[in-house]
PQR file of N, CA, C, O and H, with PARSE charges and radii, in Angstrom:
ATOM      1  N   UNK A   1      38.944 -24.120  -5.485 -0.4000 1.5000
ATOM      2  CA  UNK A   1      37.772 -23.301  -5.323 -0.0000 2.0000
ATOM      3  C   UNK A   1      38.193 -21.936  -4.770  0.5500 1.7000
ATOM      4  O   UNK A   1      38.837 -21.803  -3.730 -0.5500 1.4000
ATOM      5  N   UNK A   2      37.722 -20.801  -5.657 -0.4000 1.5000
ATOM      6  CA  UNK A   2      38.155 -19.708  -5.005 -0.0000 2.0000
ATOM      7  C   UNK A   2      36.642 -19.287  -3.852  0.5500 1.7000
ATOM      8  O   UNK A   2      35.417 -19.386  -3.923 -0.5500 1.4000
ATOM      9  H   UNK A   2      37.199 -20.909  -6.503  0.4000 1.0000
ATOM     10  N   UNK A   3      37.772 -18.742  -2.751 -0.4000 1.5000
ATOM     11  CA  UNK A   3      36.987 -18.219  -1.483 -0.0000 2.0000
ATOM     12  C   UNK A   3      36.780 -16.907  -1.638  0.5500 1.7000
ATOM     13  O   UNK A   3      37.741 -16.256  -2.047 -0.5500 1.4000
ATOM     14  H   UNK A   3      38.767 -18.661  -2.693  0.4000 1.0000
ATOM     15  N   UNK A   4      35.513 -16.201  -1.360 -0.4000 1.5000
ATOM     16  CA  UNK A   4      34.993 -15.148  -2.016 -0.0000 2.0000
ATOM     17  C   UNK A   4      34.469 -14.514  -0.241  0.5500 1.7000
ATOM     18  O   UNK A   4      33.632 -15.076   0.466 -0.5500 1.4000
ATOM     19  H   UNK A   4      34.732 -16.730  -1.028  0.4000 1.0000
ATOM     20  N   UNK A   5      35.177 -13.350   0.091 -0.4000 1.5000
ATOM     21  CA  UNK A   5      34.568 -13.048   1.642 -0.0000 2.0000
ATOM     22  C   UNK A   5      32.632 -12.498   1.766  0.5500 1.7000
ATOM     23  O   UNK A   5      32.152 -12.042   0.728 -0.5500 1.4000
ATOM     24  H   UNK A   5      35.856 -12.894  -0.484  0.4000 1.0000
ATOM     25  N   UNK A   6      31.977 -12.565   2.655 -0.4000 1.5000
ATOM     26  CA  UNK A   6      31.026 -12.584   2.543 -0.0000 2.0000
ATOM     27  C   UNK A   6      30.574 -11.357   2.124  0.5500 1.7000
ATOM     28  O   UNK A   6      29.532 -11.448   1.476 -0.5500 1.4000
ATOM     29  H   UNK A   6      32.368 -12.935   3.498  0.4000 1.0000
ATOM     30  N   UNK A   7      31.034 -10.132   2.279 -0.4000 1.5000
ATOM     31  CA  UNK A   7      30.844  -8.696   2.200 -0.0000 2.0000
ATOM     32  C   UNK A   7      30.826  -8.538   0.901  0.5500 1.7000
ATOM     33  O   UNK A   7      30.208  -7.553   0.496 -0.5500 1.4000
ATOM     34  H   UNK A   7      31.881 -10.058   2.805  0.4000 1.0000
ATOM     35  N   UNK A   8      31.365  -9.279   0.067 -0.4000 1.5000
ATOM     36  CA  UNK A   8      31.870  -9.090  -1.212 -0.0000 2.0000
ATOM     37  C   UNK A   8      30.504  -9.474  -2.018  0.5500 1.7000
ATOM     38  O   UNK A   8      30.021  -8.792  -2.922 -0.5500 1.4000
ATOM     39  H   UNK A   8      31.867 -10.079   0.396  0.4000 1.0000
ATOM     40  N   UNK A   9      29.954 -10.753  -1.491 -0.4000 1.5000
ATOM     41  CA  UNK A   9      29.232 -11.452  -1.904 -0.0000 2.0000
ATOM     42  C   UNK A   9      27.552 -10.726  -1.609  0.5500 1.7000
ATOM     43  O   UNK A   9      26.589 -11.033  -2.312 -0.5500 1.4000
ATOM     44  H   UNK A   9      30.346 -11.307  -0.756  0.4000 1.0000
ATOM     45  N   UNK A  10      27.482  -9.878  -0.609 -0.4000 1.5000
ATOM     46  CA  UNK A  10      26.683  -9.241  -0.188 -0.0000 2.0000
ATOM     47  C   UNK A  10      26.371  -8.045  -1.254  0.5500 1.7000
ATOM     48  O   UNK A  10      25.291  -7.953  -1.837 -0.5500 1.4000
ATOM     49  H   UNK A  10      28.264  -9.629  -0.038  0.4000 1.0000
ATOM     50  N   UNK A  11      27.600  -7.028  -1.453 -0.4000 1.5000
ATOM     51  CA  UNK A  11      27.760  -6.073  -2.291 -0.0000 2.0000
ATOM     52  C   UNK A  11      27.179  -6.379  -3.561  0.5500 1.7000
ATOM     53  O   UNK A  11      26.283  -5.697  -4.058 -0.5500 1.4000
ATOM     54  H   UNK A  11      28.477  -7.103  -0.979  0.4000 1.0000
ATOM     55  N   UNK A  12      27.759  -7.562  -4.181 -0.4000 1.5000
ATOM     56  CA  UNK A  12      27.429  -7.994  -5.516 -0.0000 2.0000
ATOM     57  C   UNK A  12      25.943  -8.280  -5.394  0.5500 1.7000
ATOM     58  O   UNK A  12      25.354  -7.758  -6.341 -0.5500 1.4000
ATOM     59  H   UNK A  12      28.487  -8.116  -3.777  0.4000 1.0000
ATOM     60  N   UNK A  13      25.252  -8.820  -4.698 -0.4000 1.5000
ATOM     61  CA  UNK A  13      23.866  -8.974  -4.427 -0.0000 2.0000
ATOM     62  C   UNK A  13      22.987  -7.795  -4.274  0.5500 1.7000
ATOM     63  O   UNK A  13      21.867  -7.619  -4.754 -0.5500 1.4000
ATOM     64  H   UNK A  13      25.730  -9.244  -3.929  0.4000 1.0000
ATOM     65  N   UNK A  14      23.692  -7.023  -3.522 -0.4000 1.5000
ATOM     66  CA  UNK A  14      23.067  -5.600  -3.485 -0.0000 2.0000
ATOM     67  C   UNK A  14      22.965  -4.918  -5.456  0.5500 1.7000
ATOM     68  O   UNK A  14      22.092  -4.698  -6.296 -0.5500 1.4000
ATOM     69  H   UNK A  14      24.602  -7.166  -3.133  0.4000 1.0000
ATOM     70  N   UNK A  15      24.045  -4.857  -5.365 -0.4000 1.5000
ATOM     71  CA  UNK A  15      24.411  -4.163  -6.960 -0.0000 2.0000
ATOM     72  C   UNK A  15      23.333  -4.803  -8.120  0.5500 1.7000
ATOM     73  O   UNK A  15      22.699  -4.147  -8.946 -0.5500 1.4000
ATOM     74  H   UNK A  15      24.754  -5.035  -4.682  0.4000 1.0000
ATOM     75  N   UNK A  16      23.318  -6.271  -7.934 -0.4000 1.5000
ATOM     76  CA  UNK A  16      22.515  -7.041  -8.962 -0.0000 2.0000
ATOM     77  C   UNK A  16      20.956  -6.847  -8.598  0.5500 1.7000
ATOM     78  O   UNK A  16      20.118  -6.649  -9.478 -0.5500 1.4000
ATOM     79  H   UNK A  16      23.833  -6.804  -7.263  0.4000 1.0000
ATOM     80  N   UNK A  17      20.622  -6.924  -7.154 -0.4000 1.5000
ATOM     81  CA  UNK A  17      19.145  -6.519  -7.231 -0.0000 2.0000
ATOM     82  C   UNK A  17      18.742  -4.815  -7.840  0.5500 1.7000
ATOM     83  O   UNK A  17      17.688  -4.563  -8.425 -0.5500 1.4000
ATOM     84  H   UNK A  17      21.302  -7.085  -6.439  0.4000 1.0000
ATOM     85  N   UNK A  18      19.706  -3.901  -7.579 -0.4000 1.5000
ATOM     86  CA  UNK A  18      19.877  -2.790  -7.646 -0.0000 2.0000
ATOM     87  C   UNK A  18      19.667  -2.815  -8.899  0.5500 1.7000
ATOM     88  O   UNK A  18      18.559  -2.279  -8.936 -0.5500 1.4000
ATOM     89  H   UNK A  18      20.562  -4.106  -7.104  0.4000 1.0000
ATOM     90  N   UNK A  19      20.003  -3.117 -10.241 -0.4000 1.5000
ATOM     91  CA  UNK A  19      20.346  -3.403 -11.497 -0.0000 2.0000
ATOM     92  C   UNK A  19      18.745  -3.703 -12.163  0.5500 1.7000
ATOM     93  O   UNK A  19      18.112  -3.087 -13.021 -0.5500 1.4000
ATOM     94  H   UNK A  19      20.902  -3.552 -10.211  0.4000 1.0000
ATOM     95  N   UNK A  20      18.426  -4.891 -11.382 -0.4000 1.5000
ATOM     96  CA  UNK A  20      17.166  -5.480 -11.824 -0.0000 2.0000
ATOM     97  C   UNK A  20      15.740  -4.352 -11.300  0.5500 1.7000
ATOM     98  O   UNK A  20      14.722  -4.029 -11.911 -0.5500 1.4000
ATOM     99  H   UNK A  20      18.940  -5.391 -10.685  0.4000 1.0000
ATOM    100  N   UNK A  21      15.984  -4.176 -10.635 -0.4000 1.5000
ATOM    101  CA  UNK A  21      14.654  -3.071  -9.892 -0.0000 2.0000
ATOM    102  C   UNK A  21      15.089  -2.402 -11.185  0.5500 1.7000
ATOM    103  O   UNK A  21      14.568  -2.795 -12.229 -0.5500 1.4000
ATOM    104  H   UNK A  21      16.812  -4.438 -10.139  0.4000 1.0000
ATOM    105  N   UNK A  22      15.775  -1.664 -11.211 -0.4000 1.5000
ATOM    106  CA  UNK A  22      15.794  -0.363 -12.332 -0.0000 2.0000
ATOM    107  C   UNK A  22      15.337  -0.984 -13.699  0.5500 1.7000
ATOM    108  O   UNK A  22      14.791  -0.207 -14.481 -0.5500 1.4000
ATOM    109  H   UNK A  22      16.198  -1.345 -10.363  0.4000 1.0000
ATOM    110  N   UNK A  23      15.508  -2.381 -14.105 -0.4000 1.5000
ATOM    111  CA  UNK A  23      15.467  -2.811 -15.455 -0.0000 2.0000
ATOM    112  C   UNK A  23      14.024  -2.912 -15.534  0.5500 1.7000
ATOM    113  O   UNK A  23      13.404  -2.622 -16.557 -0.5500 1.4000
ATOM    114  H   UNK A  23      15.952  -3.012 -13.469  0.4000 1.0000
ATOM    115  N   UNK A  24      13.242  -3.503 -13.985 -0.4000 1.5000
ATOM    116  CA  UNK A  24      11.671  -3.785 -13.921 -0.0000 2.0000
ATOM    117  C   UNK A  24      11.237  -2.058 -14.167  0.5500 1.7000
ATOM    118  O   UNK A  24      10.525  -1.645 -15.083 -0.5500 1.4000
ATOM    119  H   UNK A  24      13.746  -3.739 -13.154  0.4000 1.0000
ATOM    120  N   UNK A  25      11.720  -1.429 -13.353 -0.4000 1.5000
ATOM    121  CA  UNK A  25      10.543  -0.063 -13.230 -0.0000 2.0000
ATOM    122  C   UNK A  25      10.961   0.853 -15.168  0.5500 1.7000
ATOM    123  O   UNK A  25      10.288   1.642 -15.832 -0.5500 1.4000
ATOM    124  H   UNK A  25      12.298  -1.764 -12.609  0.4000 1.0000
ATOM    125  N   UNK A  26      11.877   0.424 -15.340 -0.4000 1.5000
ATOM    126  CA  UNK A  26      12.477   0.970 -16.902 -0.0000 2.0000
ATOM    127  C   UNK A  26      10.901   0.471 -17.976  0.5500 1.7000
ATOM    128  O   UNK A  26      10.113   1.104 -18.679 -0.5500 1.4000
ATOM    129  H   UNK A  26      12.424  -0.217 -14.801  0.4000 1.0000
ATOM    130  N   UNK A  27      11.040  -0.778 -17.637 -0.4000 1.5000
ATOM    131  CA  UNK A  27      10.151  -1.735 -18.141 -0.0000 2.0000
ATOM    132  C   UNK A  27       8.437  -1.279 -18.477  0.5500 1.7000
ATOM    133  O   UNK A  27       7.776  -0.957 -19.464 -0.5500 1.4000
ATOM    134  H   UNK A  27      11.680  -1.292 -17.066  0.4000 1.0000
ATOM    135  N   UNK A  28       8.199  -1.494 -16.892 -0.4000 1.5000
ATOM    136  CA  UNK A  28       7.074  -0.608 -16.399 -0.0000 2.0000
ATOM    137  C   UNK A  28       6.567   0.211 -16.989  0.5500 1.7000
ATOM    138  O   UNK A  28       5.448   0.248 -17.502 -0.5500 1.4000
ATOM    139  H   UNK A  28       8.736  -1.755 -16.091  0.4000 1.0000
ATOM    140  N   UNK A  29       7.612   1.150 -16.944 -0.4000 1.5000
ATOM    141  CA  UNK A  29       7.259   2.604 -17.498 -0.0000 2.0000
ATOM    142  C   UNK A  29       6.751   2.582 -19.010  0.5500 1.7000
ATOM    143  O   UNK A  29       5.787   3.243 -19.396 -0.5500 1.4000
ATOM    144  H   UNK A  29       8.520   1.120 -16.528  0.4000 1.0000
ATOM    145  N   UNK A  30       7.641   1.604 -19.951 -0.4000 1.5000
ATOM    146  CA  UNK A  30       7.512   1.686 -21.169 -0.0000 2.0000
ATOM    147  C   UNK A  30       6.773   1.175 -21.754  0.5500 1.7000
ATOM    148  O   UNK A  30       6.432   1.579 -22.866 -0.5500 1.4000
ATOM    149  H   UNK A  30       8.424   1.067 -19.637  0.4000 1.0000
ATOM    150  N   UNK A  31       6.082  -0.338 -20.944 -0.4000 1.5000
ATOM    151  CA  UNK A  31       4.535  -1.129 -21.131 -0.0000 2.0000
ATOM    152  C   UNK A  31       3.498   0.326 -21.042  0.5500 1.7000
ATOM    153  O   UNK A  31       2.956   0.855 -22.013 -0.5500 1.4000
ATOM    154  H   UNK A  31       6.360  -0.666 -20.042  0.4000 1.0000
ATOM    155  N   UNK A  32       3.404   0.793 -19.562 -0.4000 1.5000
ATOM    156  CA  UNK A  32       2.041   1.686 -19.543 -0.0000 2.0000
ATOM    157  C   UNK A  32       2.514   3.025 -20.145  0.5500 1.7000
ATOM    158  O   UNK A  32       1.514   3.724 -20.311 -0.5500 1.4000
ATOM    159  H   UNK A  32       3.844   0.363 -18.774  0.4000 1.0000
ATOM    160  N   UNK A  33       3.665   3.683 -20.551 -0.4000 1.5000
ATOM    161  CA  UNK A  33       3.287   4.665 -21.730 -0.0000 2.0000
ATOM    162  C   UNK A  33       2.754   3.792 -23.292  0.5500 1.7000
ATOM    163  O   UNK A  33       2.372   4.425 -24.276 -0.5500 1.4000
ATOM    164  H   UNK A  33       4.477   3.115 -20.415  0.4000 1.0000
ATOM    165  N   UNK A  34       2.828   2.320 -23.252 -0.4000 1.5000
ATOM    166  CA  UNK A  34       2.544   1.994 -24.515 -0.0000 2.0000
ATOM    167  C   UNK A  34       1.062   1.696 -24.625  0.5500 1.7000
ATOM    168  O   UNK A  34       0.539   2.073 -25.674 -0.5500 1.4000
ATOM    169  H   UNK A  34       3.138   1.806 -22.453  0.4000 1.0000
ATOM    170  N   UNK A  35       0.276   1.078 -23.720 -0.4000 1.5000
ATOM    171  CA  UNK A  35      -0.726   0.434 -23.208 -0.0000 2.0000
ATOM    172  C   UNK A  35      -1.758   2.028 -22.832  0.5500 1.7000
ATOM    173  O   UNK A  35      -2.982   1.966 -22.722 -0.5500 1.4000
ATOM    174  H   UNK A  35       0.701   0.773 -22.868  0.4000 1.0000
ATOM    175  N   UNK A  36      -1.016   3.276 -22.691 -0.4000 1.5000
ATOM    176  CA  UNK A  36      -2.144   4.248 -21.841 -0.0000 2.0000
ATOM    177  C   UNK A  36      -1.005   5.544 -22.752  0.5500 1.7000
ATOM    178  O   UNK A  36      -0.149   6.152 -22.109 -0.5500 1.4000
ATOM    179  H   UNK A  36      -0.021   3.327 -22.781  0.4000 1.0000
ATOM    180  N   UNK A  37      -1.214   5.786 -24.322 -0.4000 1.5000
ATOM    181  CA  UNK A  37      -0.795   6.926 -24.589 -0.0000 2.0000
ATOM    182  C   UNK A  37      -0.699   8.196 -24.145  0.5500 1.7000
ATOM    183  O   UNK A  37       0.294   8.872 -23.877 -0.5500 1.4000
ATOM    184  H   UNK A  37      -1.910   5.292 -24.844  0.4000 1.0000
ATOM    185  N   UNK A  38      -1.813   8.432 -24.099 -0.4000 1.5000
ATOM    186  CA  UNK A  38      -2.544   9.819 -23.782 -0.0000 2.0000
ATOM    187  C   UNK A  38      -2.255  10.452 -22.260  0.5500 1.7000
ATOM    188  O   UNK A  38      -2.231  11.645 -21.959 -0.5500 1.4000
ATOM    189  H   UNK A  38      -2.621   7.883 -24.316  0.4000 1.0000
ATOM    190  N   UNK A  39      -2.084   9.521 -21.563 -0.4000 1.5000
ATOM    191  CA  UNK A  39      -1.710  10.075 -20.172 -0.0000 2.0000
ATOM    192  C   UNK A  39      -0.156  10.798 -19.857  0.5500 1.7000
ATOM    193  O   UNK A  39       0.615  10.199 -20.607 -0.5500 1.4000
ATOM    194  H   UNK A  39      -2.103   8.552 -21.808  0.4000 1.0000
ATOM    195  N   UNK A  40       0.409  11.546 -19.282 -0.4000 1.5000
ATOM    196  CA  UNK A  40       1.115  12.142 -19.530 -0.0000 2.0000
ATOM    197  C   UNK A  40       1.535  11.988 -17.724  0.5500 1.7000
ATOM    198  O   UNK A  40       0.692  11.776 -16.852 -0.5500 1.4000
ATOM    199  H   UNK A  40      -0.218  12.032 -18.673  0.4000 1.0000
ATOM    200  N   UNK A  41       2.849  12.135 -17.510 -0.4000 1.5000
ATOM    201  CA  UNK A  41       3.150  11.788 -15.943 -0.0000 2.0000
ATOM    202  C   UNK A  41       3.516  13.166 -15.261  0.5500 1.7000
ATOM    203  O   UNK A  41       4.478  13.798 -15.696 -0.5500 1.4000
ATOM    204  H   UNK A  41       3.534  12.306 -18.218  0.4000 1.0000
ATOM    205  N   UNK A  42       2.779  13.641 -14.212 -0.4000 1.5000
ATOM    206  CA  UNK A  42       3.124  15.062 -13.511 -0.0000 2.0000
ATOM    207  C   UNK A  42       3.990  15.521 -13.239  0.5500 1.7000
ATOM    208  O   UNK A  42       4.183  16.655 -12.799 -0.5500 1.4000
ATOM    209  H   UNK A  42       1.997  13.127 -13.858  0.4000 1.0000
ATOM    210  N   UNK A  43       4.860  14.475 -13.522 -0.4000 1.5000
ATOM    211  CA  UNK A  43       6.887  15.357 -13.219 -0.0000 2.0000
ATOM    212  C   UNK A  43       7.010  16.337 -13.764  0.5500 1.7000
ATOM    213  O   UNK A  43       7.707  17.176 -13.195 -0.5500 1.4000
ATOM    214  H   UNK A  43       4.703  13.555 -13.879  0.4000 1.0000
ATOM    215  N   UNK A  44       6.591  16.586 -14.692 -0.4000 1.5000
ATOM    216  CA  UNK A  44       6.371  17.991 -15.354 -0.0000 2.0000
ATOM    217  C   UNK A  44       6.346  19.481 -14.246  0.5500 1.7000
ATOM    218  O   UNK A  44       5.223  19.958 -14.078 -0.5500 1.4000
ATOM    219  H   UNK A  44       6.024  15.904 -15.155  0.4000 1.0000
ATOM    220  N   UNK A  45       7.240  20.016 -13.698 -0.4000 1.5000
ATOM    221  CA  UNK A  45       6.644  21.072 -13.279 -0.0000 2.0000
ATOM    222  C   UNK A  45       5.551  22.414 -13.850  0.5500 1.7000
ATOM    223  O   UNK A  45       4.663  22.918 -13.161 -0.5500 1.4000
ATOM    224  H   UNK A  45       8.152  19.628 -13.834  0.4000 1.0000
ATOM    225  N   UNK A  46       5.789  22.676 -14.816 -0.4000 1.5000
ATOM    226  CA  UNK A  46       4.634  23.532 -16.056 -0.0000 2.0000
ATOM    227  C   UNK A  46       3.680  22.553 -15.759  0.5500 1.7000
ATOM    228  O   UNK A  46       2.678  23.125 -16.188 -0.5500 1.4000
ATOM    229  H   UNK A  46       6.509  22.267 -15.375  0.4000 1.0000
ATOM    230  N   UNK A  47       3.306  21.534 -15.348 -0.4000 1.5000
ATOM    231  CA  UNK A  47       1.892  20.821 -15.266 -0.0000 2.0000
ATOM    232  C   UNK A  47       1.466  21.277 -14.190  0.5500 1.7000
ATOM    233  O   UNK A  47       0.407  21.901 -14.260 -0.5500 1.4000
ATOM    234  H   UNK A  47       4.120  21.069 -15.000  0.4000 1.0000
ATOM    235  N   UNK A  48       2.034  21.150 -13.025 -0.4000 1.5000
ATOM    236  CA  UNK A  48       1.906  21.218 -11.572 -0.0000 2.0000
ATOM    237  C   UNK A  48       1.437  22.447 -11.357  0.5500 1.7000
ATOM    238  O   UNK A  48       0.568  22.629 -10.504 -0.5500 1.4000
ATOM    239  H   UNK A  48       2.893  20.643 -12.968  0.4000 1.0000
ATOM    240  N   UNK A  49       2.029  23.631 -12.221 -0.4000 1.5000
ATOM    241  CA  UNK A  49       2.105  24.745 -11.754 -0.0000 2.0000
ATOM    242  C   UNK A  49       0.372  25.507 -11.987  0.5500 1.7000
ATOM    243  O   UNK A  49      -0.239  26.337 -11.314 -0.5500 1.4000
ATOM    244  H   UNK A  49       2.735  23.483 -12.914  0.4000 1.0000
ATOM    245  N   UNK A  50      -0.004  24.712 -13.326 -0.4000 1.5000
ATOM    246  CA  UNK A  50      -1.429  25.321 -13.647 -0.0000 2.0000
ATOM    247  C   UNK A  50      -2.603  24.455 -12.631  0.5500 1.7000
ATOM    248  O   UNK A  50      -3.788  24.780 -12.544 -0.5500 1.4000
ATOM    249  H   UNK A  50       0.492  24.037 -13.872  0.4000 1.0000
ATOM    250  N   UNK A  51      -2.047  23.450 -12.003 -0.4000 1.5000
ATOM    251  CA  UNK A  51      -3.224  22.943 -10.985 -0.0000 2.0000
ATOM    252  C   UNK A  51      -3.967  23.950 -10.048  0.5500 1.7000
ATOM    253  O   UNK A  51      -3.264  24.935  -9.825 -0.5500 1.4000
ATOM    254  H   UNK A  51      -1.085  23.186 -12.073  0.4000 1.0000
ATOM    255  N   UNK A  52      -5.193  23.984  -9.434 -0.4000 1.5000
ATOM    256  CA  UNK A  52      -5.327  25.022  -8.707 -0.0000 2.0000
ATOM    257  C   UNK A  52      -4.857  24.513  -7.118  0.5500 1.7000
ATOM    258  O   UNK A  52      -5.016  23.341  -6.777 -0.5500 1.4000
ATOM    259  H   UNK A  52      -5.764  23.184  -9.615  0.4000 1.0000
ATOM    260  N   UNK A  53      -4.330  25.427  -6.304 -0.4000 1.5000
ATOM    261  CA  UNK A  53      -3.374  25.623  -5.355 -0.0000 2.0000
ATOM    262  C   UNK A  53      -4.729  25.528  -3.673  0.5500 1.7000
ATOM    263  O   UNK A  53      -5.726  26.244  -3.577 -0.5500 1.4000
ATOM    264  H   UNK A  53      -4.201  26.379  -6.582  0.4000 1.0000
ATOM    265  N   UNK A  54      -4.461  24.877  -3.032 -0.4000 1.5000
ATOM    266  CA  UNK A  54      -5.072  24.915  -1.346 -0.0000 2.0000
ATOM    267  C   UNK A  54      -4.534  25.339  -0.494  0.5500 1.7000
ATOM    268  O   UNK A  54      -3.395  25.107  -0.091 -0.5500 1.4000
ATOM    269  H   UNK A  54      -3.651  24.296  -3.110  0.4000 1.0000
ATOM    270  N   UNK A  55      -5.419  26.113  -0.071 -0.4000 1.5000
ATOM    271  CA  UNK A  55      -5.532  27.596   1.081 -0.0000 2.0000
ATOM    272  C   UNK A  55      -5.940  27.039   2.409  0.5500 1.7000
ATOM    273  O   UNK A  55      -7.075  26.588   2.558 -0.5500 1.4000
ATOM    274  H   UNK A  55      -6.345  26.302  -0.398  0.4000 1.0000
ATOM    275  N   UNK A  56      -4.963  27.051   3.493 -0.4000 1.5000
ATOM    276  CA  UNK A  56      -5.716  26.745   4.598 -0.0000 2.0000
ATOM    277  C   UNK A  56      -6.627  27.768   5.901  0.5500 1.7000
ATOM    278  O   UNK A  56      -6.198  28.814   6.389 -0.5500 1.4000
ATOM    279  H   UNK A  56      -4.040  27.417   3.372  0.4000 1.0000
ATOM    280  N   UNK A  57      -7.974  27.079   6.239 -0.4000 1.5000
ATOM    281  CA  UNK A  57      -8.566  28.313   6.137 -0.0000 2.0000
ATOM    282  C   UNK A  57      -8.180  28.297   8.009  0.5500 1.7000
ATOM    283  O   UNK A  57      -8.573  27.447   8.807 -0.5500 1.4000
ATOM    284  H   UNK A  57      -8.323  26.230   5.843  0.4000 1.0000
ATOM    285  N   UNK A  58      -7.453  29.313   8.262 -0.4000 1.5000
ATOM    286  CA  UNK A  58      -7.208  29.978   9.694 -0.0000 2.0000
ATOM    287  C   UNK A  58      -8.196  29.499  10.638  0.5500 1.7000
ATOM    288  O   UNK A  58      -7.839  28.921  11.665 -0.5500 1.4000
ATOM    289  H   UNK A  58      -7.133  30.004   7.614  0.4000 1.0000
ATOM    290  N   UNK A  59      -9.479  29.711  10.345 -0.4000 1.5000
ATOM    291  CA  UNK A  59     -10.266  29.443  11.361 -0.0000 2.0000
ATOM    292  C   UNK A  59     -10.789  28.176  11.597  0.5500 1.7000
ATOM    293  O   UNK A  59     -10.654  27.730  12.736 -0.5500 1.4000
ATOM    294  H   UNK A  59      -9.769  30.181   9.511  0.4000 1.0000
ATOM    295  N   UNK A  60     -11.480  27.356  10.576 -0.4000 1.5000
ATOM    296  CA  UNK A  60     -11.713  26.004  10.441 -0.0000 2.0000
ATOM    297  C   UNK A  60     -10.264  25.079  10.439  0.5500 1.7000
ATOM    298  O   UNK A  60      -9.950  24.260  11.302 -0.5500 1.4000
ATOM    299  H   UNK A  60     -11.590  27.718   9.650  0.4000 1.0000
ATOM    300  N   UNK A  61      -9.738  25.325   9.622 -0.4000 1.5000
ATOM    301  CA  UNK A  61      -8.596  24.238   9.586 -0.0000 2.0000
ATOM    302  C   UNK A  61      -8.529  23.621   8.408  0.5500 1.7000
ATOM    303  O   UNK A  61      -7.530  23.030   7.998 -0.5500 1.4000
ATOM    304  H   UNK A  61      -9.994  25.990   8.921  0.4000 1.0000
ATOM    305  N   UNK A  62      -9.918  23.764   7.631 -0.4000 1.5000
ATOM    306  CA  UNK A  62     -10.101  23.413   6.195 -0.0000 2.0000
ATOM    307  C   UNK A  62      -9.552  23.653   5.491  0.5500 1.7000
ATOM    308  O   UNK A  62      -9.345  24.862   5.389 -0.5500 1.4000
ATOM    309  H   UNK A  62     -10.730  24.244   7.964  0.4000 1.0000
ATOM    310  N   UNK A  63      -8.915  22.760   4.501 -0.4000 1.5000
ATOM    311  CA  UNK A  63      -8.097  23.088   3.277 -0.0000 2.0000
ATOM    312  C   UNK A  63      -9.260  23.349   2.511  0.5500 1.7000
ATOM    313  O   UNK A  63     -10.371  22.833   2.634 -0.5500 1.4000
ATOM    314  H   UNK A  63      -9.084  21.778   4.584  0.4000 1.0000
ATOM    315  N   UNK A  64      -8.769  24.450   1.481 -0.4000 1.5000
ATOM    316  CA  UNK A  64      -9.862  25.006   0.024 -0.0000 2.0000
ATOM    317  C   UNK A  64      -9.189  25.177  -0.869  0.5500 1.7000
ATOM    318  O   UNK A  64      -7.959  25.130  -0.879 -0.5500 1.4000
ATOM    319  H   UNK A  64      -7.867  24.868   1.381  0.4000 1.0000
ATOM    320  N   UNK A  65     -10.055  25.447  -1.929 -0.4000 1.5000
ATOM    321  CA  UNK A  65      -9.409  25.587  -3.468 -0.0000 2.0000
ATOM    322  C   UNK A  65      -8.912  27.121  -3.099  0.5500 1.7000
ATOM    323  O   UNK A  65      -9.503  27.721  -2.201 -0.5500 1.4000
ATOM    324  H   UNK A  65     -11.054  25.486  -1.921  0.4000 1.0000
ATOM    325  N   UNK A  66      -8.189  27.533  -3.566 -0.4000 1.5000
ATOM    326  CA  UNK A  66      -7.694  29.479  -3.422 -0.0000 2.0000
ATOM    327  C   UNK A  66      -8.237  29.662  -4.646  0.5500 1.7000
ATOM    328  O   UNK A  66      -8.237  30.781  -5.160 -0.5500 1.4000
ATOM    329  H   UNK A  66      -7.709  27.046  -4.295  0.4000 1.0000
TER
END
């Protein structure tokens, strides 16, 4: 029987959950762009940029549309 130190065994566990998260959220992604076409995800900076922008107002403290 080969003896395998625990660190080793840890690493590889790390690496393999590491592996699988990415394969689920890969996944994810490619169900709800299939399931919800039309929606488009804000990473886009050119998206971000035409949103309208909040002004904080000095005296109240209120955030507003600018």
């Amino acid at each position: 029987m080969l003896a395998v130190p625990p660190v080793v065994v840890a690493v590889l566990g790390a690496v393999g959950a590491t592996a699988l998260a990415r394969l689920v959220v890969k996944e994810w992604r490619r169900i709800n762009a299939e399931l919800h076409p039309g929606q488009a995800s804000m990473s886009d900076a050119g998206e971000r940029d035409s949103l309208p922008k909040l002004k904080r107002d000095p005296q109240t403290g209120v955030y507003r549309v600018d």
